[in-house]
N, C-alpha and C positions, 0 to 999 in steps of 0.2 A: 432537492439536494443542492445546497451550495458548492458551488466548482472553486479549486485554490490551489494555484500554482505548484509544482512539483516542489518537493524540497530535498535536500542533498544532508545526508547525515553519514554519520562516523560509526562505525560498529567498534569499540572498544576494546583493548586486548581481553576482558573477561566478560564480553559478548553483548555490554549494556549498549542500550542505544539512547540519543537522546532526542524526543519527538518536539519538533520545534513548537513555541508555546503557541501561536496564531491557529495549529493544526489542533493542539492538544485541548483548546479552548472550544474550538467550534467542533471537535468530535465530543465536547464535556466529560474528558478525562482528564484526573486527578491524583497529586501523589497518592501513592503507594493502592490505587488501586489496581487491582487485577485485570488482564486483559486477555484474549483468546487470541493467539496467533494460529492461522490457518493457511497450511501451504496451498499454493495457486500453481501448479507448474512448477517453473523455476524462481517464481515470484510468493510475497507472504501478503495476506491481508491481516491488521490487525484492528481490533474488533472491541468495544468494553464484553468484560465478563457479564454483565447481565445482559449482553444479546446471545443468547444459546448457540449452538452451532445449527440448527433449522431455521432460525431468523437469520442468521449471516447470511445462508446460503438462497433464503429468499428474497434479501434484499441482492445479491448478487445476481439473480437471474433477471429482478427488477431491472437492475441495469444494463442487462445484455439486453434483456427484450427492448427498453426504451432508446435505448441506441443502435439497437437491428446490427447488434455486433453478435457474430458466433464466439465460443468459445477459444477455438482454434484462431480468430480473427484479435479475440479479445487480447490470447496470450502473446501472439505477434508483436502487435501492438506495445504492449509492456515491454516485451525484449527489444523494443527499437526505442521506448523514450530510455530504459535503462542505458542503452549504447551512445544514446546522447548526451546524456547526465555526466556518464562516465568521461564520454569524450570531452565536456566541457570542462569537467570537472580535473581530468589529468590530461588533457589536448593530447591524448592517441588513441586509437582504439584499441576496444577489450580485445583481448583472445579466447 
């Protein structure tokens, strides 16, 4: 799996998002196709609509096991580069 820098987006007042093209390219998503948003905790992975939700969730345990991250460990983790992102992004931290 290719690793690529975090990226910082805008959730829009009627909720659109817009997934920067570098990401959109090397995940091979395409306008107007369908995609699988699947809640993580407090965090969303999002997913092409032709991977089902049984292949999400085994490529996700793929990654826990190859990084000998727990779950609990994993979500951690998220919540602290999200508190970074944020803090760079607005120089204070979230509440």
């Amino acid at each position: 799996m290719d690793t690529m820098k975090t990226a910082i987006a805008e959730i829009k007042t009627r909720g659109q998002l817009t997934i920067p093209k570098k990401i959109r390219e090397s995940s091979h998503l395409e306008e107007g196709q369908v995609v699988s948003i699947i809640p993580v905790g407090d965090s969303v992975i999002i997913t092409p609509k032709r991977l089902e939700l049984d292949e999400a969730r085994r490529q996700i345990r793929k990654i826990m096991k190859d990084s000998g991250l727990s779950e609990k460990e994993l979500l951690k983790g998220i919540g602290e580069e999200r508190e970074l992102l944020y803090k760079e992004t607005y120089g204070k931290k979230k509440r």
